[in-house]
C-alpha positions, 0 to 999 in steps of 0.5 A, spaced: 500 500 500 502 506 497 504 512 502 499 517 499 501 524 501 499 531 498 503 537 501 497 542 500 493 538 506 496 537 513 494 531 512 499 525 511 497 517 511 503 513 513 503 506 512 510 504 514 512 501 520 518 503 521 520 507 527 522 514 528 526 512 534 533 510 530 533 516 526 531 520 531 537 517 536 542 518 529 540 525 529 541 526 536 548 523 536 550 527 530 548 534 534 552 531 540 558 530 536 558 537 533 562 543 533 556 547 537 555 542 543 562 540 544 564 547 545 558 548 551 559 542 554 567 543 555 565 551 557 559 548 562 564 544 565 570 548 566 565 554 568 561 548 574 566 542 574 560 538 571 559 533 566 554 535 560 550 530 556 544 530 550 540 525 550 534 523 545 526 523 548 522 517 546 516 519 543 510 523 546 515 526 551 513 534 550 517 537 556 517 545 556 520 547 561 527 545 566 526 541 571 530 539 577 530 533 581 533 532 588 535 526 589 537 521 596 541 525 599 540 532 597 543 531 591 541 534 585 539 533 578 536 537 572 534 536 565 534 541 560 528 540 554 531 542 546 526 543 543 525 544 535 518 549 534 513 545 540 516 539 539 522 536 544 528 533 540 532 531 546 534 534 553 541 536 556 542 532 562 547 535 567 551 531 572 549 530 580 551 536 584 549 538 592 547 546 593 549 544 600 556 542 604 555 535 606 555 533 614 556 526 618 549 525 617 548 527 610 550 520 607 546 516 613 539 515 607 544 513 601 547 507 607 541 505 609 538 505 602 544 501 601 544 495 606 536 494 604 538 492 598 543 487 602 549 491 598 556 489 602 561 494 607 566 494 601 560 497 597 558 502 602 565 504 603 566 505 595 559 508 594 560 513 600 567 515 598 564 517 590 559 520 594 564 525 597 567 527 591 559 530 588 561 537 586 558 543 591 555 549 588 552 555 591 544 554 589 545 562 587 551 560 582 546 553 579 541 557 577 546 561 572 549 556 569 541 554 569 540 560 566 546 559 560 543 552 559 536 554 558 540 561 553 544 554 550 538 550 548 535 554 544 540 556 540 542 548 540 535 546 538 535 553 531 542 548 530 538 542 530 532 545 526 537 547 520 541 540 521 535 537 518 534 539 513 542 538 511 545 532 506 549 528 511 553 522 508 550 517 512 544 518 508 541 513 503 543 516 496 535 515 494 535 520 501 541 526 499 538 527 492 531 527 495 532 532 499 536 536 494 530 536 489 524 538 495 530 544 496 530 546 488 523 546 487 520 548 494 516 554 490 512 549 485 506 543 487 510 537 489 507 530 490 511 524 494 511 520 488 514 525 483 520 526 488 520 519 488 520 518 481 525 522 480 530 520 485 528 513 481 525 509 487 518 505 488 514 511 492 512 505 497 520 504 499 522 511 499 516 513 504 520 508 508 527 509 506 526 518 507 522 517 514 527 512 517 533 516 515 530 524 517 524 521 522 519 526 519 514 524 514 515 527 507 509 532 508 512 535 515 520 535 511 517 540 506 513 543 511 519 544 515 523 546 509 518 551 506 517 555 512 524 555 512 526 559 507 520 563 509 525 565 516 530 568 511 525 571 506 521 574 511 528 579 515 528 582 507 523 588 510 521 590 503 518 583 503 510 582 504 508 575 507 503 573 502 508 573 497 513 569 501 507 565 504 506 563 495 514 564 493 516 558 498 509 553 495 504 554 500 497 554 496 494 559 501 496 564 507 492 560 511 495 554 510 502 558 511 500 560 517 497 555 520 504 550 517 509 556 520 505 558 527 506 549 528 513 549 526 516 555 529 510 555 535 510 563 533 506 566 527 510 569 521 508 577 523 510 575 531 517 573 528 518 578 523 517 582 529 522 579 533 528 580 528 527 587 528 527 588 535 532 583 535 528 578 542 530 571 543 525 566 541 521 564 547 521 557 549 514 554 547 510 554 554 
C-alpha cells in the first residue's frame, strides 16, 4: 500500500512501520558530536566542574520547561528540554551536584538505602567515598549556569532545526538527492511520488527509506523546509508575507500560517517582529 501524501493538506497517511526512534537517536548523536555542543559542554564544565550530556526523548515526551530533581541525599539533578518549534528533540542532562556542604549525617539515607538492598561494607565504603567527591555549588551560582543552559538550548535546538534539513553522508543516496530536489523546487506543487520518481525509487520504499533516515514524514520535511526559507525571506523588510507565504509553495496564507505558527510555535508577523527588535525566541510554554 502506497504512502499517499499531498503537501497542500496537513494531512499525511503513513503506512510504514518503521520507527522514528533510530533516526531520531542518529540525529541526536550527530548534534552531540558537533562543533556547537562540544564547545558548551567543555565551557559548562570548566565554568561548574560538571559533566554535560544530550540525550534523545522517546516519543510523546513534550517537556517545556527545566526541571530539577533532588535526589537521596540532597543531591541534585536537572534536565534541560531542546526543543525544535513545540516539539522536544532531546534534553541536556547535567551531572549530580549538592547546593549544600555535606555533614556526618548527610550520607546516613544513601547507607541505609544501601544495606536494604543487602549491598556489602566494601560497597558502602566505595559508594560513600564517590559520594564525597559530588561537586558543591552555591544554589545562587546553579541557577546561572541554569540560566546559560536554558540561553544554550535554544540556540542548540535553531542548530538542530537547520541540521535537518542538511545532506549528511550517512544518508541513503535515494535520501541526499531527495532532499536536494524538495530544496530546488520548494516554490512549485510537489507530490511524494514525483520526488520519488525522480530520485528513481518505488514511492512505497522511499516513504520508508526518507522517514527512517530524517524521522519526519515527507509532508512535515517540506513543511519544515518551506517555512524555512520563509525565516530568511521574511528579515528582507521590503518583503510582504503573502508573497513569501506563495514564493516558498504554500497554496494559501492560511495554510502558511497555520504550517509556520506549528513549526516555529510563533506566527510569521510575531517573528518578523522579533528580528527587528532583535528578542530571543521564547521557549514554547
Amino acid at each position: 500500500m502506497i504512502c499517499v501524501v499531498n503537501t497542500n493538506h496537513e494531512r499525511a497517511m503513513n503506512t510504514t512501520t518503521a520507527s522514528p526512534n533510530s533516526a531520531r537517536q542518529r540525529f541526536i548523536q550527530n548534534l552531540a558530536e558537533g562543533e556547537l555542543f562540544q564547545h558548551y559542554q567543555k565551557a559548562f564544565h570548566t565554568l561548574t566542574s560538571l559533566p554535560l550530556n544530550l540525550k534523545s526523548v522517546g516519543d510523546g515526551v513534550n517537556m517545556d520547561r527545566i526541571t530539577t530533581r533532588t535526589g537521596v541525599a540532597g543531591v541534585v539533578e536537572t534536565q534541560v528540554p531542546v526543543r525544535v518549534g513545540r516539539n522536544t528533540i532531546a534534553v541536556m542532562l547535567t551531572g549530580g551536584v549538592r547546593l549544600q556542604p555535606a555533614n556526618a549525617d548527610t550520607f546516613a539515607p544513601v547507607a541505609k538505602a544501601l544495606l536494604d538492598d543487602d549491598r556489602s561494607a566494601a560497597e558502602i565504603r566505595s559508594a560513600k567515598v564517590q559520594f564525597e567527591h559530588v561537586p558543591v555549588m552555591q544554589p545562587e551560582r546553579y541557577e546561572a549556569a541554569l540560566a546559560i543552559l536554558q540561553s544554550f538550548a535554544q540556540q542548540l535546538g535553531e542548530s538542530a532545526h537547520r541540521l535537518l534539513f542538511a545532506t549528511a553522508t550517512h544518508e541513503p543516496e535515494a535520501v541526499r538527492n531527495a532532499k536536494s530536489f524538495i530544496h530546488e523546487h520548494l516554490a512549485e506543487p510537489m507530490s511524494l511520488e514525483a520526488v520519488a520518481s525522480a530520485v528513481n525509487v518505488s514511492p512505497f520504499h522511499f516513504c520508508k527509506l526518507f522517514k527512517r533516515a530524517t524521522g519526519l514524514t515527507f509532508t512535515d520535511f517540506v513543511n519544515r523546509a518551506r517555512v524555512e526559507k520563509a525565516k530568511r525571506m521574511l528579515m528582507k523588510p521590503a518583503a510582504r508575507i503573502t508573497e513569501v507565504a506563495y514564493d516558498v509553495g504554500f497554496q494559501s496564507l492560511s495554510h502558511f500560517n497555520r504550517s509556520f505558527r506549528r513549526i516555529a510555535d510563533e506566527s510569521p508577523t510575531e517573528f518578523r517582529s522579533r528580528m527587528k527588535s532583535g528578542a530571543p525566541a521564547l521557549m514554547a510554554a
